[in-house]
C-alpha atoms as an extended CHARMM CRD file, in Angstrom:
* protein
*
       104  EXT
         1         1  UNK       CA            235.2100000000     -108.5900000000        9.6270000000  PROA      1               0.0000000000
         2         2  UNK       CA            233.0160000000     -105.5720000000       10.2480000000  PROA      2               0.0000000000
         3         3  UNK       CA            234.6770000000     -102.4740000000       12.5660000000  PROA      3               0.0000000000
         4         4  UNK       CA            233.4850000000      -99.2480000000       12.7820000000  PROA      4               0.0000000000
         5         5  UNK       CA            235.1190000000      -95.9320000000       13.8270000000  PROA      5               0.0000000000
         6         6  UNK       CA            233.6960000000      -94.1930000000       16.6060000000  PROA      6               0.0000000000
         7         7  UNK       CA            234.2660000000      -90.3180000000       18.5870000000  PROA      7               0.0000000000
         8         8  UNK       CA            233.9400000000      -90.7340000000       22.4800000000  PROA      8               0.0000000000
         9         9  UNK       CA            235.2840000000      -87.3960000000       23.7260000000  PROA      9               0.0000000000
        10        10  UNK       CA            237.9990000000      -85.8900000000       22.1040000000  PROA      10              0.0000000000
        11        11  UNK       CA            239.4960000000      -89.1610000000       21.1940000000  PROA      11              0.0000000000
        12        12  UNK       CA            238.6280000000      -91.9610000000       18.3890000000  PROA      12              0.0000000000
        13        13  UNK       CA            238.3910000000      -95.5240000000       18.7370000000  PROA      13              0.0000000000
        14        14  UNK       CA            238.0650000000      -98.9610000000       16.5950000000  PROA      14              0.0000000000
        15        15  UNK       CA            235.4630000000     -100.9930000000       17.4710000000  PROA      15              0.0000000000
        16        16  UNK       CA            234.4540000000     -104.8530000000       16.6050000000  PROA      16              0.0000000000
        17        17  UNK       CA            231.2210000000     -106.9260000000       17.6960000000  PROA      17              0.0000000000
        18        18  UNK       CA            232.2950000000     -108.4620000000       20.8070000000  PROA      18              0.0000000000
        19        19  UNK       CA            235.4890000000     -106.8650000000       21.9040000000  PROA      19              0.0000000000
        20        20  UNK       CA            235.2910000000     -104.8490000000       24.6900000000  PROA      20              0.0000000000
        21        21  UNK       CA            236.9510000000     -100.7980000000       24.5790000000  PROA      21              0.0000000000
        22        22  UNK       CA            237.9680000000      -98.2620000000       27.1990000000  PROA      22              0.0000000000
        23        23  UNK       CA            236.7130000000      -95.1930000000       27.2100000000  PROA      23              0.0000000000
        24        24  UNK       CA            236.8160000000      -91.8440000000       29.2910000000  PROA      24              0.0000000000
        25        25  UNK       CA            234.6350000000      -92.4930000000       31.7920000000  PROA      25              0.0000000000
        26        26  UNK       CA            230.7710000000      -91.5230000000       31.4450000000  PROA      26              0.0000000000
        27        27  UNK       CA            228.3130000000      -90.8220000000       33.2940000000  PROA      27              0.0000000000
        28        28  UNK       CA            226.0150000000      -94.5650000000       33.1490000000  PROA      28              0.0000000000
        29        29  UNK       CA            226.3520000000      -97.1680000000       35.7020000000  PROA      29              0.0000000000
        30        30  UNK       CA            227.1350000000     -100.8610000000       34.8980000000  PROA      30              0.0000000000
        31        31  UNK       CA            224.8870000000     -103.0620000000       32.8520000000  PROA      31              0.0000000000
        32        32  UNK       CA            223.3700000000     -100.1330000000       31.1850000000  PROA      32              0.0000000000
        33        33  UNK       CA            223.3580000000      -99.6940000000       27.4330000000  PROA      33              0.0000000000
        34        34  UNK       CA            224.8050000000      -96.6980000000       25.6480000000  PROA      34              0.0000000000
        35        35  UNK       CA            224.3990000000      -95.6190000000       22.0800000000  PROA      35              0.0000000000
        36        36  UNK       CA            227.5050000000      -93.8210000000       19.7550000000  PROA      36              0.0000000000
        37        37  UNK       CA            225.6910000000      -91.7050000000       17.0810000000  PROA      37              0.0000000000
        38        38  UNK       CA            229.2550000000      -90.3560000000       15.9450000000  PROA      38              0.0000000000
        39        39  UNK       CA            230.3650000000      -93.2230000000       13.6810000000  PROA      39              0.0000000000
        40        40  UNK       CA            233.0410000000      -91.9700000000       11.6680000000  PROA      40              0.0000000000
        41        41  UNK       CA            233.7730000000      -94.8370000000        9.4710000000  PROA      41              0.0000000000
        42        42  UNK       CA            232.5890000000      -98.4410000000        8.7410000000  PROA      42              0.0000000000
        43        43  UNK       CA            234.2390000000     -101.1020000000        7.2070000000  PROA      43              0.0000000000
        44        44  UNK       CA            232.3500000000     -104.2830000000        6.0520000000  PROA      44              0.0000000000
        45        45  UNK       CA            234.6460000000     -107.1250000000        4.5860000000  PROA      45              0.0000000000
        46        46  UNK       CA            236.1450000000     -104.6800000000        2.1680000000  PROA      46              0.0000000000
        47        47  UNK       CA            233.3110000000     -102.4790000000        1.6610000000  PROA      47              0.0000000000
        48        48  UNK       CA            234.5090000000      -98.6540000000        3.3240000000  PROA      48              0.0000000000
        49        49  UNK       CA            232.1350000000      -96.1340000000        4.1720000000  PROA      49              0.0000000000
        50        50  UNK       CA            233.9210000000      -93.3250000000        5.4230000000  PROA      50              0.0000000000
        51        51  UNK       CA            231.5860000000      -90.1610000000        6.9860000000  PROA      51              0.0000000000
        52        52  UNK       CA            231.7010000000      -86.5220000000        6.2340000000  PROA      52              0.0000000000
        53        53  UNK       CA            232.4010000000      -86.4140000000        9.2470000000  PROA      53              0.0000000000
        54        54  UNK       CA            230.1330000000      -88.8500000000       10.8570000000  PROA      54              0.0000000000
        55        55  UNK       CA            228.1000000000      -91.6300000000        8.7070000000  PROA      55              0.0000000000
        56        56  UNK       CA            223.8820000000      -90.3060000000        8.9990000000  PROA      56              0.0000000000
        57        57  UNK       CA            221.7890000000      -92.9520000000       10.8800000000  PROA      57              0.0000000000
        58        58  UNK       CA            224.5170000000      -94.9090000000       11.6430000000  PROA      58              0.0000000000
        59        59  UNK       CA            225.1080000000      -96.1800000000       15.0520000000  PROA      59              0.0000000000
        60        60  UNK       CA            227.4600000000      -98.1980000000       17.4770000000  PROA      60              0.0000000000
        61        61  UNK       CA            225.4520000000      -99.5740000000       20.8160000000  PROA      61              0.0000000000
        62        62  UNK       CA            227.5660000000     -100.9650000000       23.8820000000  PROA      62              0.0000000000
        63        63  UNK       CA            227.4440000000     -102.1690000000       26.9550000000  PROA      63              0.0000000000
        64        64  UNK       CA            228.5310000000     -101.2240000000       30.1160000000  PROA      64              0.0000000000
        65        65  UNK       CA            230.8070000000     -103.8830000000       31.8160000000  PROA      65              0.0000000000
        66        66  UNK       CA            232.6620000000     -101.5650000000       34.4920000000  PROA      66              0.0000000000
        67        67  UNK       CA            234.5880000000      -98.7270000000       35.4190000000  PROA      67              0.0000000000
        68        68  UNK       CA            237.7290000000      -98.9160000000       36.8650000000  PROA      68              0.0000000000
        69        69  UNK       CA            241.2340000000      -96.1440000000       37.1840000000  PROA      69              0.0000000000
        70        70  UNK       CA            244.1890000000      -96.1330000000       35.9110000000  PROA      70              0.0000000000
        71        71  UNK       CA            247.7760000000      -97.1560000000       37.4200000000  PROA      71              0.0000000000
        72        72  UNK       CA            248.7440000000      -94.0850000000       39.5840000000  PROA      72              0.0000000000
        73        73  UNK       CA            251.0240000000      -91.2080000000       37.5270000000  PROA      73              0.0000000000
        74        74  UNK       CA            253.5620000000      -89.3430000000       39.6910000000  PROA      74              0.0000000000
        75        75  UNK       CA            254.4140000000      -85.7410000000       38.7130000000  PROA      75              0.0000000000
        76        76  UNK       CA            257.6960000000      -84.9650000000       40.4750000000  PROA      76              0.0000000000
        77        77  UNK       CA            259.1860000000      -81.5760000000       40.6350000000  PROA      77              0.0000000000
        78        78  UNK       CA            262.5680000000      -80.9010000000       41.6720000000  PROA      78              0.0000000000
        79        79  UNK       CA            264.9360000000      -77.8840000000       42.0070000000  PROA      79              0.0000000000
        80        80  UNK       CA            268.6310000000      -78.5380000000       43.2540000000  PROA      80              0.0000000000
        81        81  UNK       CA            270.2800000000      -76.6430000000       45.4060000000  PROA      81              0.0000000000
        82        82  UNK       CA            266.9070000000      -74.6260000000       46.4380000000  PROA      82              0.0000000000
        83        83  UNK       CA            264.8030000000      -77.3240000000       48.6820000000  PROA      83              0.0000000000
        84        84  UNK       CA            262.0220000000      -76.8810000000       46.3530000000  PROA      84              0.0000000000
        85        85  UNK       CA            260.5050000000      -80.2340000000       45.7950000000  PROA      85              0.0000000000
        86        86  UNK       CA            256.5940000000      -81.0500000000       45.0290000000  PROA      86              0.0000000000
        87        87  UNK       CA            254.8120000000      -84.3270000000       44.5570000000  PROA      87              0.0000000000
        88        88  UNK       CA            251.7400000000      -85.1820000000       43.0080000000  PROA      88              0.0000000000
        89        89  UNK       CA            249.9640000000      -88.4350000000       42.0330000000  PROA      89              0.0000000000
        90        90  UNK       CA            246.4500000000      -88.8420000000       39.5220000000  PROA      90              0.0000000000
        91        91  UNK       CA            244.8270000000      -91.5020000000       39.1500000000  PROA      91              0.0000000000
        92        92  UNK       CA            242.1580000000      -91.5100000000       35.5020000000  PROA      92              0.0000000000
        93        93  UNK       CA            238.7590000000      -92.9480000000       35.7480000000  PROA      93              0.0000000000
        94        94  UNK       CA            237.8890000000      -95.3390000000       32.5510000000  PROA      94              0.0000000000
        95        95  UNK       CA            234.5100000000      -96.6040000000       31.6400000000  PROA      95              0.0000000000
        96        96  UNK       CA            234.8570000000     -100.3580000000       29.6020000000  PROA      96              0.0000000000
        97        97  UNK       CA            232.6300000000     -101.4860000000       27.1340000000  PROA      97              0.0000000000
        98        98  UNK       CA            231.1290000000     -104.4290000000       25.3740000000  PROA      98              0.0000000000
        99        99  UNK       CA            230.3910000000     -103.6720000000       22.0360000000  PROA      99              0.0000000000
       100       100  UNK       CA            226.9940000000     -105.0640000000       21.0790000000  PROA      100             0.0000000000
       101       101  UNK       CA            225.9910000000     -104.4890000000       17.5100000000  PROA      101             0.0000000000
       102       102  UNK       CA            227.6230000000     -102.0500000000       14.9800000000  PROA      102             0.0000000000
       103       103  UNK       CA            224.6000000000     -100.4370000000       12.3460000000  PROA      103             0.0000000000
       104       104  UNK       CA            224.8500000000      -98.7580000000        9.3720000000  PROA      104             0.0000000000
């Protein structure tokens, strides 16, 4: 099974041919293609090729299914005894993708 290991953001993730990952969400619309040039690692049925730090000429391209948020995260402050109470929701945009082809 071939996988590769990829940097979106600040943040690493695995990837296989035909599974689908979430990402932080980027800036392309849905059905368009995008290309990882960070491709820290790839693994080939035993055969490890690990980057220092990212693999040269290797690549991971995906596409774009959709983007979609997160469940809602309430931040809830409370003081007793002092009235002091503050509420605050956020809600994190994702952007999904197919993963395509894995080179390198």
């Amino acid at each position: 099974m071939k996988y590769a290991i990829i940097r979106s953001g600040a943040r690493q993730f695995r990837c296989v041919e035909g599974s689908t990952i979430e990402v932080d969400r980027l800036p392309v619309e849905a059905g368009a293609t995008h290309t990882f040039a960070e491709v820290l690692l790839i693994a080939n049925d035993g055969a490890v090729t690990i980057g220092t730090p990212t693999i040269s000429g290797a690549k991971v391209t995906t596409t774009v299914v959709d983007e979609f948020r997160a469940p809602k995260v309430i931040a809830y402050r409370y003081k007793a005894k002092e009235r002091q109470r503050r509420k605050r929701g956020h809600r994190e945009t994702y952007t999904r993708l197919m993963v395509n082809t894995i080179e390198g």
